[in-house]
C-alpha positions as CSV (number, residue, x, y, z in Angstrom):
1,X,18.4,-52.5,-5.0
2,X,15.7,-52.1,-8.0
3,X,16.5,-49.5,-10.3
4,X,12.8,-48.1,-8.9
5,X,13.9,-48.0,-5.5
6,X,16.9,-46.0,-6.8
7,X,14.9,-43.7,-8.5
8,X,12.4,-43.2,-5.3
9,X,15.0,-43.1,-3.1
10,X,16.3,-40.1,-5.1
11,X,13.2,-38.7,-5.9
12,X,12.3,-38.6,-2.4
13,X,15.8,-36.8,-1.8
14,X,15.2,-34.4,-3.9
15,X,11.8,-33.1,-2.9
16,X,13.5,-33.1,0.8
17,X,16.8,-30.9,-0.4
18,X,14.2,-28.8,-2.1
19,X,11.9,-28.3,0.9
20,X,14.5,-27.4,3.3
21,X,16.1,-24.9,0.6
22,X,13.0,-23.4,-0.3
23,X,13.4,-20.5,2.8
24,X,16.7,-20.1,1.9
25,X,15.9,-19.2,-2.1
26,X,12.6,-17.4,-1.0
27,X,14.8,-14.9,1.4
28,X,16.9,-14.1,-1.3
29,X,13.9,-13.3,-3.6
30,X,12.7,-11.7,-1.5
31,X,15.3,-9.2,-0.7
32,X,16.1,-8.9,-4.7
33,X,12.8,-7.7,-5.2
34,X,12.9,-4.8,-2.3
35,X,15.7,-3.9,-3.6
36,X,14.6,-3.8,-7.5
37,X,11.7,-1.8,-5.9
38,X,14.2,0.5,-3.4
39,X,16.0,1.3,-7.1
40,X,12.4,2.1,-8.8
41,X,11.2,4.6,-6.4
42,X,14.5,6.6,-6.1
43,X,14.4,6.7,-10.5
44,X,11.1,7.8,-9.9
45,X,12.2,10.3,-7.1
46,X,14.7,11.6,-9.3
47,X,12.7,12.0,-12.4
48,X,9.8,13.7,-10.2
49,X,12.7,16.0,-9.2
50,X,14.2,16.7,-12.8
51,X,10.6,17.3,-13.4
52,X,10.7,20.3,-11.0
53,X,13.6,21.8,-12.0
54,X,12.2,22.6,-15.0
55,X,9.1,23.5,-13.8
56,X,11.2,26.3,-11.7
57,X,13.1,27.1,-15.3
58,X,9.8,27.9,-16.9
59,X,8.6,29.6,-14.0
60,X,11.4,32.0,-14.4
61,X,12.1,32.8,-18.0
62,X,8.3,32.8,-17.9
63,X,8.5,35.8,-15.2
64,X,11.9,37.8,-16.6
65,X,9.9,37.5,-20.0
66,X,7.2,39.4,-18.1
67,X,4.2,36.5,-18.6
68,X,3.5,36.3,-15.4
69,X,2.7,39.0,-12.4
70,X,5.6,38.9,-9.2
71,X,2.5,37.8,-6.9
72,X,2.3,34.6,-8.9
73,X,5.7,34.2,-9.6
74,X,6.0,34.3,-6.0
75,X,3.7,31.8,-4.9
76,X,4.7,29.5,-7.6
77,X,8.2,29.7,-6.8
78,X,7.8,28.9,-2.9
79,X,5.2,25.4,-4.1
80,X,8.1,24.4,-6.5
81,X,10.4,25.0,-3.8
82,X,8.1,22.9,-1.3
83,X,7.6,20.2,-3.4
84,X,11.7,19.8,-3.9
85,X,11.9,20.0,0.0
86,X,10.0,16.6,0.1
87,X,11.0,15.1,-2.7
88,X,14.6,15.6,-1.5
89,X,13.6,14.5,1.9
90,X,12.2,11.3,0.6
91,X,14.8,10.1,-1.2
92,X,17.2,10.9,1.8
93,X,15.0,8.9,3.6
94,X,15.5,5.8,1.0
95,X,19.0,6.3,1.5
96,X,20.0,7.8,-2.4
97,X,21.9,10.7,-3.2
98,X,21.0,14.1,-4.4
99,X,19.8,13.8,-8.2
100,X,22.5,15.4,-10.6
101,X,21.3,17.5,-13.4
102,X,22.9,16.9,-15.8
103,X,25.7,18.3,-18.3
104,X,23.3,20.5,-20.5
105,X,21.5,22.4,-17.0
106,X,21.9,25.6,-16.8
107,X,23.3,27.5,-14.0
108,X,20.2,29.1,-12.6
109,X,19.0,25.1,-12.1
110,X,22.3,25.1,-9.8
111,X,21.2,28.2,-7.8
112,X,17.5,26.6,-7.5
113,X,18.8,23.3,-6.7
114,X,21.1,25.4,-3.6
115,X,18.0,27.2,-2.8
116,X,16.2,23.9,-1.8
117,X,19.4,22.5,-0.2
118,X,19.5,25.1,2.1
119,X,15.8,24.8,2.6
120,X,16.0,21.3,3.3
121,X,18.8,21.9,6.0
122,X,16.5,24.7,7.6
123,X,13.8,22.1,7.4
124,X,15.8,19.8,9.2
125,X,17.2,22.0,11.4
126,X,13.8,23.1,13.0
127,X,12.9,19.7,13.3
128,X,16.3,18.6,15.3
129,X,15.3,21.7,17.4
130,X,11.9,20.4,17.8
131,X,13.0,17.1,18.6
132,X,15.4,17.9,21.0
């Protein structure tokens, strides 16, 4: 055998091995990249959330400082507390875990992060009732 019938025959075998593999790799891409982007939305889940938590801080030092009226206060509080229902519902859904604080929260952020525990579990609770 030539020395270019050697390198035919191999070139030929490798384009084959590469043909058939090709699936195989692409699968494996493929689920690397959902699950880069799985990781991506729960950061951005969990910095959305932070977010809110200190929305609800503001919120109150702004209302014990007397800024803002208990109507408002109020309203503000329950749309915070809305928008940390479905942000925590989300990322249940992807499968992550509840977002911790952090070392330097305070412990109001701990009572307002119970607060929309326990309005997620009433959420689902009237939805298992619904269901069933």
């Amino acid at each position: 055998m030539s020395l270019e019938g050697l390198v035919l025959s191999l070139s030929i075998l490798v384009i084959v091995a590469l043909y058939v593999a090709a699936p195989l790799i692409g699968r494996r891409l493929n689920k690397a990249a959902a699950e880069q982007e799985l990781i991506r939305q729960r950061e951005r889940l969990t910095l959305r959330y932070e977010a809110l938590l200190m929305n609800l801080r503001d919120l109150e030092e702004d209302y014990s400082t007397g800024k803002i009226d208990t109507e408002r206060y109020r309203a503000d509080r329950e749309t915070y507390m809305q928008r940390g229902v479905a942000i925590l519902t989300e990322l249940d859904s992807l499968g992550g875990s509840v977002p911790m604080v952090g070392d330097t929260a305070v412990d109001h952020d701990a009572a307002v992060d119970h607060d929309i525990e326990a309005a997620v579990a009433a959420y689902r609770a009237k939805l298992a009732q619904s269901e069933g």
